[in-house]
C-alpha positions in Angstrom: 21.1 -12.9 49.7 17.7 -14.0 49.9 15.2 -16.5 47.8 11.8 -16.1 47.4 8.9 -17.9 45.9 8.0 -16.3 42.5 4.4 -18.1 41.5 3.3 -18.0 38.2 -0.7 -18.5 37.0 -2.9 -18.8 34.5 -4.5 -15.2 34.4 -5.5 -15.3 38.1 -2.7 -13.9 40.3 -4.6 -11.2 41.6 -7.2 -13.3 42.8 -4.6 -16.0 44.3 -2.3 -13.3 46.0 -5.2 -11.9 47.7 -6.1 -15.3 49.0 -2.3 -15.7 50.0 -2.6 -12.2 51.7 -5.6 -13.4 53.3 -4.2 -17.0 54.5 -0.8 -14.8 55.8 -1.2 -11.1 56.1 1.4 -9.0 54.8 1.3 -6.4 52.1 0.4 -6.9 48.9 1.4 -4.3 46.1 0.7 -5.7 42.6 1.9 -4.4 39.3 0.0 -4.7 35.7 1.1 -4.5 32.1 -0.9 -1.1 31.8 0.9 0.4 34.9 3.9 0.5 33.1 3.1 -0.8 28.9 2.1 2.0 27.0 1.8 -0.8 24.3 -0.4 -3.0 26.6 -4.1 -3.2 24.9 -7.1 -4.6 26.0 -7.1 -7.1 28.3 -3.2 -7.6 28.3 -3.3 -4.5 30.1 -5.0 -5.8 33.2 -2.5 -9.0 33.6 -0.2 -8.7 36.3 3.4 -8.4 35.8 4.7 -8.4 39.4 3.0 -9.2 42.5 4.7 -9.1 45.9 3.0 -10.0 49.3 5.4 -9.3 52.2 5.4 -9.8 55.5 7.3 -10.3 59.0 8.1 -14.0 58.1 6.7 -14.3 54.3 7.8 -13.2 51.0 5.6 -14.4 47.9 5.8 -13.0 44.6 4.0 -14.0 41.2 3.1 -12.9 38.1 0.6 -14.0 35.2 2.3 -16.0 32.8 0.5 -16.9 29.1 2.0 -20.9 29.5 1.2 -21.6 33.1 -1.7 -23.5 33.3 -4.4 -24.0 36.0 -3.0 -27.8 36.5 -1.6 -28.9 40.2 1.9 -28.0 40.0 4.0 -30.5 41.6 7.9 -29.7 41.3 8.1 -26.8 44.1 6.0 -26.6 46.9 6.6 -23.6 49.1 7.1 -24.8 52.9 5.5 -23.2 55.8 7.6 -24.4 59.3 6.8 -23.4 62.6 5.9 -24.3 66.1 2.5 -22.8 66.6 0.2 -26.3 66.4 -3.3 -24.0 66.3 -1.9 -21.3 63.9 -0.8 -23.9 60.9 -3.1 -26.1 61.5 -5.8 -23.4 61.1 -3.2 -22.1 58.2 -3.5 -25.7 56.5 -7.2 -25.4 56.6 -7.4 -22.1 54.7 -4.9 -22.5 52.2 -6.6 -26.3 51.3 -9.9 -24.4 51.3 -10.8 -25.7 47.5 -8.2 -27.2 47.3 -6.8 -31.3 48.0 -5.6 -32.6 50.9 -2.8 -34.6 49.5 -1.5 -36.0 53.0 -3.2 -35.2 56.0 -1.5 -33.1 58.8 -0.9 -35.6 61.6 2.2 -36.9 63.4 4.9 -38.3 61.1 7.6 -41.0 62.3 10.2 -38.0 62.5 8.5 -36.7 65.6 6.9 -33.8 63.7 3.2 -32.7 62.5 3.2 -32.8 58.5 1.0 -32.4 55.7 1.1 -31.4 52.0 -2.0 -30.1 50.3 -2.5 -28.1 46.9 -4.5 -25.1 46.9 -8.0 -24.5 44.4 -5.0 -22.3 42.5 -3.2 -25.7 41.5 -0.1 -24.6 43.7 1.4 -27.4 46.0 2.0 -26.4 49.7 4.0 -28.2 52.4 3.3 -27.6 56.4 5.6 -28.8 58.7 4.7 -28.1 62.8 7.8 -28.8 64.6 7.9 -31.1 67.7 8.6 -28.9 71.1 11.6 -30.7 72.8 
């Protein structure tokens, strides 16, 4: 079994996956209506029904969606974890690149660097560097 992130915008996937792609490498195949909606017309046929950016350690999926809305999303926030200090905090940076800072990455009481941030694609991120013991 596994769980992935499934992201859904406002008519802008495409341009958010390739800024995830970007931020975390990985291959990124995307799927539109028109690929596989004989039906599709006009513009529904460019809106993505299925994007999937995969990598060694990430798996992010997403899709258009006609009621998600370019509002910060706050009930999920997808959670990057790791030890590397330079890589996440460089990681933080890009992803909060037009985006918010919601709190900065610094040292929490819990012994580990933390932040939380949401993206210029209204998607709510959380980046936790682990303490080395």
């Amino acid at each position: 079994m596994r769980i992935d992130a499934y992201l859904f915008f406002p008519g802008n996937t495409r341009e958010a996956m390739d800024s995830y792609q970007a931020a975390f490498g990985g291959e990124l195949t995307v799927t539109t209506r028109g690929e596989v909606d004989p039906s599709a017309e006009g513009a529904e046929r460019d809106d993505v029904i299925d994007a999937a950016l995969v990598g060694e350690d990430t798996r992010i999926r997403a899709s258009d969606r006609a009621d998600a809305t370019p509002a910060p999303q706050h009930r999920v926030a997808p959670s990057i974890v790791g030890l590397e200090d330079a890589e996440l905090r460089a990681l933080f940076d890009q992803l909060g690149a037009g985006g918010s800072t919601v709190v900065a990455l610094e040292k929490q009481f819990w012994g580990d660097t933390f932040g939380t941030l949401t993206d210029r694609f209204g998607i709510s991120w959380q980046v936790n560097i682990e303490a080395k013991t």
